[in-house]
C-alpha positions in Angstrom: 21.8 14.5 11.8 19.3 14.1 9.6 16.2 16.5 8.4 12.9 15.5 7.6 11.3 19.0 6.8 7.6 18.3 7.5 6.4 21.2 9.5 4.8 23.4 7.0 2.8 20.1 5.4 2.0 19.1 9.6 0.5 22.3 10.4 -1.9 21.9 7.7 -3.9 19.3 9.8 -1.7 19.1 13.0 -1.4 21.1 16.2 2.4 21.0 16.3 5.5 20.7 13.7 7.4 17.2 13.1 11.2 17.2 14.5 14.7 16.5 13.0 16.4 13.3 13.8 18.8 10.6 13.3 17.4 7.9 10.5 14.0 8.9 12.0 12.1 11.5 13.1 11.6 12.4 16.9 8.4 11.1 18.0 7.7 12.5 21.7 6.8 9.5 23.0 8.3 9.1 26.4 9.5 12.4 26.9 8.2 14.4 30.3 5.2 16.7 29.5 4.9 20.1 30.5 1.8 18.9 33.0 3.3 17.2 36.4 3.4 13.5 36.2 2.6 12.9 32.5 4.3 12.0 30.1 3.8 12.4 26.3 3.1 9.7 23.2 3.5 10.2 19.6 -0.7 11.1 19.4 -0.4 14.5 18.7 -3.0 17.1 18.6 -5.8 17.1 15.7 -7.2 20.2 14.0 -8.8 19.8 11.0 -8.0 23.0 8.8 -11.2 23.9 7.4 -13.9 22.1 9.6 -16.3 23.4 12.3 -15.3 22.8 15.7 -18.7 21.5 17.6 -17.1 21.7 20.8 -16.7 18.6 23.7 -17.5 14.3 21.8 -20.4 13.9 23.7 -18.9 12.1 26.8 -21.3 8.6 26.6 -19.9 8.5 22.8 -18.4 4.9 22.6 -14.8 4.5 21.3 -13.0 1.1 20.9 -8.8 2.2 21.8 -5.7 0.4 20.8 -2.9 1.2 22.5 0.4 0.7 20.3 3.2 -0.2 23.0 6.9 0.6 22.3 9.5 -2.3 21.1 12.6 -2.5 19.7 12.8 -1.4 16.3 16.2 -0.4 16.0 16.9 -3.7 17.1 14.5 -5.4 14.8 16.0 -3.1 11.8 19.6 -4.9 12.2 18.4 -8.4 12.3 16.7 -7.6 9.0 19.8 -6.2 7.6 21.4 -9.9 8.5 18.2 -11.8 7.4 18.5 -10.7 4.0 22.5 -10.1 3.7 24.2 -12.7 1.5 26.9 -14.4 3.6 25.2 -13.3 6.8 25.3 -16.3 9.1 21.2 -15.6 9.6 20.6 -15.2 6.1 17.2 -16.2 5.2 16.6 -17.4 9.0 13.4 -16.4 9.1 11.8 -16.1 12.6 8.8 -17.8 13.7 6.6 -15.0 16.0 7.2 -16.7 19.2 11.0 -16.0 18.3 10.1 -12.4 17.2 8.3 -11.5 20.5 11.0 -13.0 22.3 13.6 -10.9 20.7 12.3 -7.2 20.1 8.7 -7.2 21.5 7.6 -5.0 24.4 7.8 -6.8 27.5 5.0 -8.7 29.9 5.4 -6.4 32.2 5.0 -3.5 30.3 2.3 -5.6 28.6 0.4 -5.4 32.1 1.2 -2.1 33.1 -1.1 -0.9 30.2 -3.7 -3.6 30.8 -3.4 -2.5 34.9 -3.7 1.1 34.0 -6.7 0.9 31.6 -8.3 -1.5 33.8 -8.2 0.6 36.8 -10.5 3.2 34.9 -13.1 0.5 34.4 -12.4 0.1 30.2 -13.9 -3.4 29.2 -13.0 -6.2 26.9 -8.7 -5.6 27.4 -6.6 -7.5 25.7 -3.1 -8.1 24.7 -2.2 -9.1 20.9 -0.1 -11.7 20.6 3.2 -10.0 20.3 2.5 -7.4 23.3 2.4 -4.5 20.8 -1.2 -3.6 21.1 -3.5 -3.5 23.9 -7.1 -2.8 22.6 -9.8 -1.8 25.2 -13.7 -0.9 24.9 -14.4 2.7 26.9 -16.3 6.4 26.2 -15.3 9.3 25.3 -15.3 10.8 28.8 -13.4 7.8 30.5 -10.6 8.7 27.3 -10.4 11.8 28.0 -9.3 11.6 31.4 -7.1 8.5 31.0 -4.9 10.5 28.7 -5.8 13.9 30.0 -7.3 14.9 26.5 -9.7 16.8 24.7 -12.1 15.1 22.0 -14.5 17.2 20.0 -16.6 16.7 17.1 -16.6 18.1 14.5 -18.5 19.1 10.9 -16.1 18.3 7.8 -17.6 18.6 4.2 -21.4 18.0 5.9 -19.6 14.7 7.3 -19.4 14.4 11.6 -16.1 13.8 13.0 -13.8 13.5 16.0 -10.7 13.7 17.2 -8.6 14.6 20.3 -7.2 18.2 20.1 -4.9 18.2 22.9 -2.2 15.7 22.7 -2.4 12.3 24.2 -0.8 11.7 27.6 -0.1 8.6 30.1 0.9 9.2 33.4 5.0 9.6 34.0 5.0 5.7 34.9 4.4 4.7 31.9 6.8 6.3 29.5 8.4 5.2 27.2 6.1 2.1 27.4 3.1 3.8 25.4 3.7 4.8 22.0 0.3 5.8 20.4 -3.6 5.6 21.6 -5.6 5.0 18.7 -9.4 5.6 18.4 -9.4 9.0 19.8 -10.6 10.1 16.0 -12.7 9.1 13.3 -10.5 9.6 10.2 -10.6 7.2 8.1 -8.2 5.2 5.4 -9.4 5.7 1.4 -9.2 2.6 -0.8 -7.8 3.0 -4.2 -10.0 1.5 -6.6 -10.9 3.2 -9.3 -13.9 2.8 -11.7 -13.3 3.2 -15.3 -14.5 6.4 -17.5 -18.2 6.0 -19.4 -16.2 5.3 -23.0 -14.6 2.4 -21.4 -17.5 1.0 -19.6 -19.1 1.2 -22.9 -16.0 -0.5 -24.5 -16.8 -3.7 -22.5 -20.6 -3.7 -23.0 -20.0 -3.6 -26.7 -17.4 -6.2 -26.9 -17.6 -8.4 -24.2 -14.2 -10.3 -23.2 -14.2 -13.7 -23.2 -11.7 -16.5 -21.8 -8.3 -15.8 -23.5 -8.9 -12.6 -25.2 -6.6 -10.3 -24.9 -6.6 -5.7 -25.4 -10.2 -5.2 -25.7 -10.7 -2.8 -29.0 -7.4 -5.0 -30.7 -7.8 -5.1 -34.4 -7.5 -7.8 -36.9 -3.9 -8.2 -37.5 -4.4 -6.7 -41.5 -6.6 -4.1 -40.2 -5.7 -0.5 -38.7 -6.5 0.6 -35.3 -9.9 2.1 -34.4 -9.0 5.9 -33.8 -10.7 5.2 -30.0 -8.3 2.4 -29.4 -4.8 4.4 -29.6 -5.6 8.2 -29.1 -4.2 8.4 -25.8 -4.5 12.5 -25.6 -8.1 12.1 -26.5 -8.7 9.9 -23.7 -6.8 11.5 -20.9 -7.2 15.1 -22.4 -3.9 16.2 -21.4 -1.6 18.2 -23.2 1.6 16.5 -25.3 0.6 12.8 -25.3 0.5 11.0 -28.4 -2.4 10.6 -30.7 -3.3 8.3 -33.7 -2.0 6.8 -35.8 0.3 4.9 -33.1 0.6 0.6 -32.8 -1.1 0.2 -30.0 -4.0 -0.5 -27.8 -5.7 2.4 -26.0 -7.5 2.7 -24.2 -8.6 -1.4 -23.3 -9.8 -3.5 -21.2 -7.7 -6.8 -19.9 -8.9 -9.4 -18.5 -6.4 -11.1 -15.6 -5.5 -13.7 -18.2 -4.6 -10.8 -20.7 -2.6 -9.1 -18.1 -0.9 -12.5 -18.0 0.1 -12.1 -21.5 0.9 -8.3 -21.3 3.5 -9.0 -18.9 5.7 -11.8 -20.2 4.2 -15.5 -19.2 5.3 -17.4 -20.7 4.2 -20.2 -20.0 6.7 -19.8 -16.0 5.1 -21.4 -13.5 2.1 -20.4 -11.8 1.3 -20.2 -8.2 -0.2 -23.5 -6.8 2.0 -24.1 -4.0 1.3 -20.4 -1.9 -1.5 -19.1 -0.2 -2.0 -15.0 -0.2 -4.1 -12.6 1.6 -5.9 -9.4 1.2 -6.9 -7.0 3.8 -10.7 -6.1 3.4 -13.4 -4.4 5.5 -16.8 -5.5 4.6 -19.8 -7.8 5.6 -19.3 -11.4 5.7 -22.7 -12.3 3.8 -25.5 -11.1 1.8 -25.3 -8.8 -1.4 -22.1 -7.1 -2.0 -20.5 -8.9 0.9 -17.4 -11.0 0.8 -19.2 -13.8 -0.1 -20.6 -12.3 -3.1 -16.4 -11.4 -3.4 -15.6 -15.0 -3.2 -18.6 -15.7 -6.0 -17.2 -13.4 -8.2 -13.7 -14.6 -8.1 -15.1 -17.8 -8.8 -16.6 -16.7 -12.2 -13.3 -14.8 -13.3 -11.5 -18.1 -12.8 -13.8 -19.7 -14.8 -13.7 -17.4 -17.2 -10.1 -17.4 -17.5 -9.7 -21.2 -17.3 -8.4 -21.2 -14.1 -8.6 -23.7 -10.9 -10.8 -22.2 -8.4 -9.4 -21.0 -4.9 -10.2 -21.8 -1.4 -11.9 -18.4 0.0 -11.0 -18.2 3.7 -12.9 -15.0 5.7 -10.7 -14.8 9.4 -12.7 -11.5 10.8 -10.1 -9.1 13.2 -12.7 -8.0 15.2 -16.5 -7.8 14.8 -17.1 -8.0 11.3 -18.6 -5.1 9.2 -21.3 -4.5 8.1 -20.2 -2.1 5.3 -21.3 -3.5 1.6 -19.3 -0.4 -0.3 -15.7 -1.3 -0.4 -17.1 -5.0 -2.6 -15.7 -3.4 -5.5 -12.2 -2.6 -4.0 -12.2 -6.4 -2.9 -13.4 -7.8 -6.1 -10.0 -6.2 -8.1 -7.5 -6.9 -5.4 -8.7 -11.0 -5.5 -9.7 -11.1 -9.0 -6.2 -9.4 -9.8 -4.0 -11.3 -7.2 -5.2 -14.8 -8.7 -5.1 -13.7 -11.8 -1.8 -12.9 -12.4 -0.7 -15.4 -10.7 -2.5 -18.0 -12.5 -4.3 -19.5 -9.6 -3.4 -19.5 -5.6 -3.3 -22.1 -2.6 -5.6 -20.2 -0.7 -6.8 -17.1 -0.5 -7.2 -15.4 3.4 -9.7 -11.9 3.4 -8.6 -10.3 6.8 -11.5 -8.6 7.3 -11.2 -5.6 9.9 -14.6 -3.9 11.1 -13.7 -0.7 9.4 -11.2 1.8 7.9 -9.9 3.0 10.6 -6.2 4.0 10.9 -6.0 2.3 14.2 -7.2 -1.0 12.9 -4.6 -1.6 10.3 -1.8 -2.6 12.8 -4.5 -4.8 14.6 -5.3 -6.8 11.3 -1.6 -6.8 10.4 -0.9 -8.2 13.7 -3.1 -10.8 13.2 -1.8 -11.9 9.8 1.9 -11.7 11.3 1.2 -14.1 14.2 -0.5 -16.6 12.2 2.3 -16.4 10.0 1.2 -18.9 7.3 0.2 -16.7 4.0 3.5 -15.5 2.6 2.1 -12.6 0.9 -0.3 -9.9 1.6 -1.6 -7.1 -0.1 -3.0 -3.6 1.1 -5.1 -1.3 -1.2 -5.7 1.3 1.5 -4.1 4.3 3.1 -3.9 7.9 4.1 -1.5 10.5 3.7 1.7 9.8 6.0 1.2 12.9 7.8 -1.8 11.7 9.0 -0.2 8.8 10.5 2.2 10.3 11.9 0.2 12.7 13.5 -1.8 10.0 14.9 1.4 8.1 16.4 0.3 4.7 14.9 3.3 5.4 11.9 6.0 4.0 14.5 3.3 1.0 15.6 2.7 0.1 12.5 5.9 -0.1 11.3 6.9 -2.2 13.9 4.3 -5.2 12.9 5.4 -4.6 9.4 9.3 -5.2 10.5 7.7 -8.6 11.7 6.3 -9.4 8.6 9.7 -8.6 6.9 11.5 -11.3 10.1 9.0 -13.6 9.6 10.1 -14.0 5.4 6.0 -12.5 4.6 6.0 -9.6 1.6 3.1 -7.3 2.3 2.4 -5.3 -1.1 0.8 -1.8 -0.5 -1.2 0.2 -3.1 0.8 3.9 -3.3 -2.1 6.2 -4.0 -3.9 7.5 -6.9 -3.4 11.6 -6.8 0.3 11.7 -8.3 2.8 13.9 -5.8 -0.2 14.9 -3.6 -2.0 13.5 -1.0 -5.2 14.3 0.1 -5.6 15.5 3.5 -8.8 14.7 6.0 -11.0 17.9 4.2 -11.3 16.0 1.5 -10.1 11.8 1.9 -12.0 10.6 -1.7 -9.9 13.4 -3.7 -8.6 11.7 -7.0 -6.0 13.6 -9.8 -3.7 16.5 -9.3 -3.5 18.4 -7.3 -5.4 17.3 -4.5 -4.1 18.0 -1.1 -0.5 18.7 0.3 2.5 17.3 -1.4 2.9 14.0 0.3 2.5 10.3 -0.3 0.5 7.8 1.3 1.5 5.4 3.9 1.7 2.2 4.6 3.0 2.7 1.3 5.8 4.8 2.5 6.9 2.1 5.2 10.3 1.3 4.4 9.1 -2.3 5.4 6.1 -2.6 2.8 6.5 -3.4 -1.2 5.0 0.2 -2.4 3.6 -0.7 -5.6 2.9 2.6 -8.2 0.5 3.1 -11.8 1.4 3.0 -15.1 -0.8 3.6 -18.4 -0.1 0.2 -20.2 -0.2 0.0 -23.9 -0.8 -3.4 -25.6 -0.2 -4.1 -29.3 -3.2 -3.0 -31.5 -3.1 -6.9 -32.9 -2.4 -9.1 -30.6 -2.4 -7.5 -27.6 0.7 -7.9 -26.3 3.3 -5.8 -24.3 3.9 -2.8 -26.2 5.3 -0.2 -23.8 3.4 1.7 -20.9 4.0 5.3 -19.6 3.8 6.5 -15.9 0.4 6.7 -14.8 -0.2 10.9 -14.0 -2.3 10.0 -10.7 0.1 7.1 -9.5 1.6 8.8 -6.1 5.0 8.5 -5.5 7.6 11.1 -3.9 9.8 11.2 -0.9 9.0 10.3 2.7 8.8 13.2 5.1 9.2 10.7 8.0 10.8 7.3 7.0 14.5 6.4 6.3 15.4 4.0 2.9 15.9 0.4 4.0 19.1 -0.9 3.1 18.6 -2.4 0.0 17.3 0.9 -1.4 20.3 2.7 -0.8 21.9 3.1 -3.8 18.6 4.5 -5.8 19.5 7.9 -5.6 21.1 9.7 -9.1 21.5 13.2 -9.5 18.0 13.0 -11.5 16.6 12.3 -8.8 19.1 15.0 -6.4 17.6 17.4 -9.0 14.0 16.8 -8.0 14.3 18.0 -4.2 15.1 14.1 -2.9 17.7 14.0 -0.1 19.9 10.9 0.8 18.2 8.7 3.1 14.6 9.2 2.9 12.4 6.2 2.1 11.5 7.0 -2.0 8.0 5.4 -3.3 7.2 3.6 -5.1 9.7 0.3 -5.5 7.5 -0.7 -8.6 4.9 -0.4 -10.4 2.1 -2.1 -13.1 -0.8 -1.2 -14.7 -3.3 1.4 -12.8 -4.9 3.5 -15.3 -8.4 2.9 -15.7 -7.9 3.4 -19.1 -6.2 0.3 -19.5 -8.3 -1.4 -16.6 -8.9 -4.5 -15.3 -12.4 -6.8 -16.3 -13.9 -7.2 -12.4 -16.9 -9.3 -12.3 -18.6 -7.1 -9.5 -21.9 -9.0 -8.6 -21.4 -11.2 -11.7 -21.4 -8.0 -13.8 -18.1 -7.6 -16.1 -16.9 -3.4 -15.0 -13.7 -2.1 -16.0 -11.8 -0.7 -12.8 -8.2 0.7 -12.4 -6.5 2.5 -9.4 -3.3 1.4 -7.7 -5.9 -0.4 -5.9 -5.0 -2.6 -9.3 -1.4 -2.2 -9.4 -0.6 -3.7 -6.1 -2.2 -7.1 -6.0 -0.5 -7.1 -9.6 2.2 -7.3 -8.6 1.2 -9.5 -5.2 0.2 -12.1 -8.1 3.4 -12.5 -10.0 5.5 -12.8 -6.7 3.4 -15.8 -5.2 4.0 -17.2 -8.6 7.9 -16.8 -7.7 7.1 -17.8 -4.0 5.1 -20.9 -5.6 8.4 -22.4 -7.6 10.9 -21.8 -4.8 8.7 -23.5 -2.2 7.9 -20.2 -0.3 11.4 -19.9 1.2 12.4 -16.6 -0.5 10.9 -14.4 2.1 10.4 -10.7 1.6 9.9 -10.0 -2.1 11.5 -6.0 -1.6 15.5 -6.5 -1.3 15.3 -9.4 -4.0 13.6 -7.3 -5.5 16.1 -4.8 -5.4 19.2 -7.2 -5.8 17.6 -8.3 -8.9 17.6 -4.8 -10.3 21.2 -3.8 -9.0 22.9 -6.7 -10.3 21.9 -6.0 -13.9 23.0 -2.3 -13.5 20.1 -1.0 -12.2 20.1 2.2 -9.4 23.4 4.3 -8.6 26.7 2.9 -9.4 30.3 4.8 -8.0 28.3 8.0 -9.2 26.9 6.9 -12.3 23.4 6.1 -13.4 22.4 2.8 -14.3 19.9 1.5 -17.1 19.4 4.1 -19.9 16.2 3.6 -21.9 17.0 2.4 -25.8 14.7 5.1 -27.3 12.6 8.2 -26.8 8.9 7.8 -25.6 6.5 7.0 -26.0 7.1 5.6 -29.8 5.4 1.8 -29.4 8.8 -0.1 -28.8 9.1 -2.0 -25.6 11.1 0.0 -22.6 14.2 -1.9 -21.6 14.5 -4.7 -19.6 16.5 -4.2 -16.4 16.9 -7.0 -13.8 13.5 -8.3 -14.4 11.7 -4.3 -14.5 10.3 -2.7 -17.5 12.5 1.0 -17.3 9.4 3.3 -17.8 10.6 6.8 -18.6 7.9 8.8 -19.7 5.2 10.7 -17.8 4.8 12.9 -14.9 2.6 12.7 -11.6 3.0 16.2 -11.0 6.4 17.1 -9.1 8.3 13.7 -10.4 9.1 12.7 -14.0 9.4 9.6 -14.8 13.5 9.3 -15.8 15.7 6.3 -17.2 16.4 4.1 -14.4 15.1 4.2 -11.1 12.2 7.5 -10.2 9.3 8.6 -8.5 6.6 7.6 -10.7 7.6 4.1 -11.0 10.5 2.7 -8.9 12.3 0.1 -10.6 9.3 -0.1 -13.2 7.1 -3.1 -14.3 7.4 -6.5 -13.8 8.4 -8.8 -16.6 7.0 -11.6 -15.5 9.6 -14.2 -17.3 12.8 -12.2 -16.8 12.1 -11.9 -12.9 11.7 -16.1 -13.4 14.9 -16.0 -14.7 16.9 -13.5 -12.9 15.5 -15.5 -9.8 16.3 -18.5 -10.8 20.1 -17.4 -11.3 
């Protein structure tokens, strides 16, 4: 049996504890409720730790449901494990979705049963997603209440109204184990992870402006010595023990996508003409700051870094929003995603109508059954205790397992405040502490590519890869709730025994790139150059470089995470009979590149609060940082 300790972080915003189970934790769903004739899902009860209960939603309030139906994961898990198993007779047999829902999704009939019962208490616009997992209805708050025999109040949070059900969520005894979640009985909300640049960097870019191939933006001349603002990393962060001048390189800076490029070993491998990627957004379609004015301003960074310019393809989940604020979030995750990866076939916004937690699996479904964009990337989340609480952890995951089938690598941002995770009193919390220690999910999904920070250091003159330090805000940690997928197995050293990590547990992140805004990317947001970092970076980073690799092998090497992870092992990375792999060649930070394992910068210096980053695999930055021409090779071998 295996323990996932999780009720003392639970009861900080949850009505009950978590359980202990086998590989995953017990989720309720199914089981016979205490009240006659219902049964229970794995929607807990809601109680907001430090907000003012209002009493009863108002019962007219509208509320849009999705109901997340049970399939077969386990099933779904062991396929996987053939799908990407050398020798396996599936290997690399990716399924089409019609296969996939034949195989492991819920059936019709339980399909209808859902539809039968919501219909019955007059809920409008029901319909089934194409792989039977969701059903999604249009209802009020009183109709919800009694169709799961709930309670919804309202509530006031930080001076901001909310809801959420604080009973748990029940369906009648007929249809357990058929129901796993109801989402939309509460307004919490996902964060996005972008992160704006400090004033002395902003004010780095107005004063030198980067132009097509430049590279760190306050590099010297190569006889001249560093400005003292370019490489006094203490002054900058204003944290204790971190280097200050003189040092050889670069911060803080600005890159450009190009520069990043550069930083990170092309040179000159192929670039990504041949595969179309995606990003999840949430925003209006036109007018200023809407995804059209995205798609603008990814036109003038390719431009500006001599690239060809991509196809911009808007396919709204839903009605579309008509929220301007997230632009900026958007703006990095195309700007960076093209980028890096020197151009794209296409690039596919999947624009859901807003940040809810239930909405993810709905946009993710719909990227899964049109199954033609081989990678995706997510720069949003909450803190996986949230999810869990909610039920939609085990729904979600399930799409994502059909991503994996279906040979599609969906890249997830893992946070931006270190070890914590902020918890729904205070969603927009950035730095240390902030919150409960936790990570974020989807990032924590053993089926997503959880992609960390790192403070990246260019070379004063030419702005090169120098070496880069963990990122202090990046999240990483231990899943309270999710098992390691296979190929992660063997990531666990006694460093990492030593931090409070036990065997089995899904460990984030599986990589990492640059995320500190002091070494942030150029964004042209409304045609104005601003310097943004955030793992909200990192992640579409990292999406970039592996639609290059996906470009050159004619999309066909399906999920980017166990290659990932082969990559590394094969070149001595992870645990081997006992014994750590890579060991770092010198102390940092001290200006010489990290190692070079598998294709992975080893970053070994830093701290996001309860992890250090160690030689070899940890919980700051996973396998490290992409080098862009040794992954080439390594691939290609």
């Amino acid at each position: 049996m295996k323990v996932f300790v999780c009720a003392a972080l639970a009861a900080t915003i949850v009505a009950s504890t978590c359980g202990v189970g086998d590989a995953r934790p017990i989720r309720r769903a199914g089981a016979i409720s205490q009240q006659t004739g219902w049964a229970t899902t794995g929607t807990l009860a809601l109680a907001p730790k430090s907000a003012t209960d209002l009493g009863t939603l108002a019962p007219a309030t509208s509320l849009h449901l999705v109901i997340g139906l049970t399939g077969n994961l386990a099933g779904a898990n062991a396929m996987i494990k053939q799908i990407y198993t050398r020798g396996s007779a599936n290997y690399h047999q990716f399924l089409t979705p019609a296969q996939f829902t034949a195989m492991f999704a819920p059936s019709k009939a339980s399909a209808n049963a859902v539809v039968s019962y919501l219909s019955s208490f007059g809920m409008k616009n029901v319909t089934v997603s194409a792989n039977r997992v969701l059903v999604q209805a249009d209802t009020n708050a009183a109709t919800a209440s009694s169709a799961f025999n709930t309670s919804i109040h309202t509530f006031a949070q930080s001076g901001v109204p909310q809801f959420a059900n604080v009973t748990p969520a029940l369906v009648p005894a007929s249809l357990a184990g058929i129901v796993q979640s109801v989402g939309g009985l509460s307004s919490f909300k996902m964060s996005t992870y972008a992160r704006k640049a400090p004033a002395k960097v902003q004010a780095m870019l107005r004063s030198h402006p980067m132009r097509r191939h430049a590279f760190a933006m306050r590099r010297a001349d190569a006889a001249a010595t560093p400005p003292e603002d370019c490489n006094n990393l203490a002054a900058a962060e204003g944290l204790p023990g971190l280097p200050a001048a003189p040092l050889p390189f670069c911060y803080p800076a600005v890159f450009t996508p190009d520069a990043y490029r550069y930083a990170y070993d092309d040179q000159g491998d192929p670039t990504n003409t041949n595969t179309a990627i995606a990003d999840m957004t949430e925003g209006a379609v036109t007018g200023a700051g809407s995804l059209a004015t995205v798609a603008s301003d990814l036109s003038e960074m390719e431009y500006q870094n001599g690239l060809p310019q991509t196809q911009v393809i808007v396919e709204n989940v839903g009605a579309p929003s008509t929220d301007t604020s997230g632009q900026p979030e958007w703006d990095i995750d195309t700007q960076a995603a093209v980028g890096l990866g020197g151009g794209a076939k296409s690039m596919t916004l999947y624009n859901i109508n807003a940040l809810s937690l239930d909405l993810l699996p709905v946009g993710l479904a719909q990227y899964a059954d049109d199954d033609n964009v081989p990678v995706l990337n997510l720069s949003i989340g909450a803190c996986e205790v949230l999810w869990y609480a909610l039920g939609e952890m085990n729904t979600t995951d399930f799409i994502l397992a059909q991503t994996v089938l279906q040979g599609q690598t969906v890249t997830v941002a893992s946070g931006d405040t270190g070890s914590f995770c902020p918890i729904p009193d205070d969603p927009e919390a950035n730095g240390i502490p902030a919150g409960i220690p936790d990570i974020g999910y989807p990032a924590s999904s053993p089926y997503a590519t959880a992609v960390g920070g790192t403070s990246l250091l260019a070379s004063a003159t030419d702005g090169s890869y120098d070496t880069e330090i963990s990122w202090y805000s990046g999240d990483g940690g231990m899943s309270l709730f999710e098992q390691q997928s296979p190929w992660q197995s063997l990531m666990i050293g006694n460093s990492l025994l030593q931090q409070g990590v036990s065997v089995g547990n899904r460990l984030v992140p599986d990589v990492a790139m640059a995320a500190d805004p002091y070494t942030g990317l150029n964004t042209i947001i409304s045609g104005v150059p601003t310097a943004y970092g955030g793992t909200s970076l990192a992640a579409p980073l990292a999406e970039g470089i592996y639609a290059r690799l996906q470009s050159y092998f004619n999309n066909k090497l399906g999920n980017a995470t166990p290659l990932f992870y082969l990559a590394y092992q094969n070149a001595g990375g992870g645990l081997a009979d006992g014994i750590l792999g890579p060991v770092a060649t010198a102390p940092m930070p001290n200006g010489l590149a990290p190692a070079v394992v598998g294709g992975f910068h080893d970053i070994f210096a830093g701290d996001n609060g309860f992890y250090q980053a160690l030689p070899g695999f940890d919980l700051n930055t996973g396998m490290g940082s992409i080098d862009i021409n040794s992954l080439f090779i390594n691939f290609g071998a």
